[in-house]
N, C-alpha and C positions, 0 to 999 in steps of 0.2 A: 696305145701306140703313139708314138712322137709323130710319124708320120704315115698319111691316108697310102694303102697299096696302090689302090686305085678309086678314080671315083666315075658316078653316073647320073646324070641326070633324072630324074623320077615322074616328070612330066608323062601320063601314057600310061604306068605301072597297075597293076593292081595291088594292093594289099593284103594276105590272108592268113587269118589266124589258124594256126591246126592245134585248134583246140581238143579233139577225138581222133587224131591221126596214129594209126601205129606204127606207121616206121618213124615218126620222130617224136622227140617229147614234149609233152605240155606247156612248157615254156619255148616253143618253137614257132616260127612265123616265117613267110615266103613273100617275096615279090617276082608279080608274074607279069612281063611283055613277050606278047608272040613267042619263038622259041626259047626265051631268056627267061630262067626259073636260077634265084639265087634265096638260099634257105638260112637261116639266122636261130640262134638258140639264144636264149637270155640267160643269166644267173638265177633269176629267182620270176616267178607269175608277174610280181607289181614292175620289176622292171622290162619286161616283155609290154605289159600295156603302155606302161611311159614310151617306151620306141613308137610303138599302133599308132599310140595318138598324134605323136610327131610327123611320123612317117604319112601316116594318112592326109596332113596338112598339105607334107610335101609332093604329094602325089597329086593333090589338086594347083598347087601352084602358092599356095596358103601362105605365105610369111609369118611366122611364131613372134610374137610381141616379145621385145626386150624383157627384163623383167627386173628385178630392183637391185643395183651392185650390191655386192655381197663383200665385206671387206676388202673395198675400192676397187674388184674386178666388175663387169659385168658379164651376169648369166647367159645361157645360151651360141656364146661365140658372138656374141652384140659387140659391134664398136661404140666409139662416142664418135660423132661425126659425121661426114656426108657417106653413102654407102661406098666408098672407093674403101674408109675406112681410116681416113685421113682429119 
């Protein structure tokens, strides 16, 4: 998607995998606050755990380390810069 529908903060969230769940598939995973249940299916197992592990950072407040430009971009949505992004 070019652009987010919406977004939400993940502070509070839990994270959980339904690993054995039958109504949804094995590459399916939830985050749960209070009445707020939002369910997620991945394309394939390894990229369901790449989101987990993400996601689980960002549940605790976690910042994900930059990581090494990749033909002049940088990974992750990293700027270069002060965090304004400037």
């Amino acid at each position: 998607d070019v652009k987010a529908q919406c977004t939400i903060p993940l502070l509070g969230y839990q994270v959980e995998d339904n690993q054995k769940s039958v109504d949804h598939p094995l590459t399916s995973f939830r985050l749960c606050q209070s009445k707020s249940v939002h369910f997620f299916t991945a394309d394939t197992e390894e990229v369901k755990l790449r989101w987990l592990k993400v996601i689980r950072k960002a549940v605790i407040g976690e910042i994900p380390e930059c990581q090494t430009p990749v033909d002049g971009d940088l990974a992750n949505g990293c700027q270069e810069g002060v965090p304004d992004g400037t």
